[in-house]
C-alpha positions in Angstrom: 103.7 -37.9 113.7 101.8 -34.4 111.7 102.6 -32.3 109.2 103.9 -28.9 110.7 105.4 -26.1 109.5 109.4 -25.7 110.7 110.2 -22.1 111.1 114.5 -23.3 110.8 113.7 -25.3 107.5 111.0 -22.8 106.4 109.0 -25.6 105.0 105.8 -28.3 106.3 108.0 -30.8 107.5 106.7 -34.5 109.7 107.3 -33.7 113.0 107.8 -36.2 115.8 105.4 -37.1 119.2 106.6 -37.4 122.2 107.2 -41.0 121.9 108.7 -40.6 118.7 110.9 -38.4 119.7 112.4 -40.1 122.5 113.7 -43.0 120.2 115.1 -40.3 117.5 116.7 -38.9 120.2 118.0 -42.1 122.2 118.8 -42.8 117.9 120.7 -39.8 117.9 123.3 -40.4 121.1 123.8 -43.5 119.7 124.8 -41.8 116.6 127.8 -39.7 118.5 128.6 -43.3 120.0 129.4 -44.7 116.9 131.3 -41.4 116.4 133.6 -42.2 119.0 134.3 -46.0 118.3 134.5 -45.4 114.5 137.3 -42.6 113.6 137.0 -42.4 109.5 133.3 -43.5 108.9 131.6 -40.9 107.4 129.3 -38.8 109.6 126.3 -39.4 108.4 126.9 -43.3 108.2 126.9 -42.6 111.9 123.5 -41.7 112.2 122.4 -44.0 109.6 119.7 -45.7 112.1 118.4 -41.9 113.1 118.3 -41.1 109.3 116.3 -44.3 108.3 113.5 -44.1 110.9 113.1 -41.2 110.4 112.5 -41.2 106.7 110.4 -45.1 107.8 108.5 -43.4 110.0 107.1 -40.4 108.1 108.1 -41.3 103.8 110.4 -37.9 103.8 113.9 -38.3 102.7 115.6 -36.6 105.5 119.4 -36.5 104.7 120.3 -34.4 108.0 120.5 -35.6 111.4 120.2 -32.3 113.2 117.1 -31.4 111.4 115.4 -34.0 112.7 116.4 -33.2 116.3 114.2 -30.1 116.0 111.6 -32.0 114.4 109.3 -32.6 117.4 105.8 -30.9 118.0 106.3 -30.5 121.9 109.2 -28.1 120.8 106.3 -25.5 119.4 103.1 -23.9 120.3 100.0 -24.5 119.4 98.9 -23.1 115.6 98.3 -19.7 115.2 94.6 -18.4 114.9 94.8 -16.6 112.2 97.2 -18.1 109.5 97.6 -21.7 111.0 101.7 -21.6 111.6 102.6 -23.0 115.1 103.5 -20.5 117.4 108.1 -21.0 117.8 107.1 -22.0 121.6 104.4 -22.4 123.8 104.2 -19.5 125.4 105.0 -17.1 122.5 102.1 -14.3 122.1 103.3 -13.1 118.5 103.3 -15.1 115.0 106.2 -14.2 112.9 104.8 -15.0 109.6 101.4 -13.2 110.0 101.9 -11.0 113.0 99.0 -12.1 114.7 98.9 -11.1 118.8 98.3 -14.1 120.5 96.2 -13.5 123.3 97.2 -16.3 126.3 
């Protein structure tokens, strides 16, 4: 888990390793299981295991299940040189926030 910048929540957010990710994820098809057997449970109750690792895992009070499925650092690149945001992917030469030109 580190501290990154989200560019969808606009905010430093914990984001997920790889191995992290993998059980939020396997956490979160087991949430649109429950889904299916359970017709008038409420939808977050349904990822209520996704929800509480996640908030275990890193202390923030994450109330939204899709949030944390965008939550993972292999999803972005590596911190901009200039003002420290990750790059939105790996292979992205421009920085939104600053508009430094990445050079690859």
């Amino acid at each position: 888990m580190k501290i990154r910048y989200c560019w969808r929540c606009r905010m430093d957010v914990p984001m997920l390793d790889k191995q992290e990710g993998e059980i939020a994820s396997k956490l979160f098809a087991e949430g649109f299981q429950e889904i299916k057997n359970s017709q008038k449970v409420p939808f977050k109750q349904n990822f209520k295991k996704l929800l509480d690792y996640y908030n275990d895992l890193t202390g923030f009070e994450e109330t939204n299940p899709n949030a944390i499925m965008h939550h993972f650092i292999e999803m972005y690149g590596p911190d901009c040189e200039n003002c420290g945001k990750p790059y939105r992917t790996e292979t992205a030469t421009f920085c939104p926030k600053c508009g430094n030109k990445r050079k690859l």
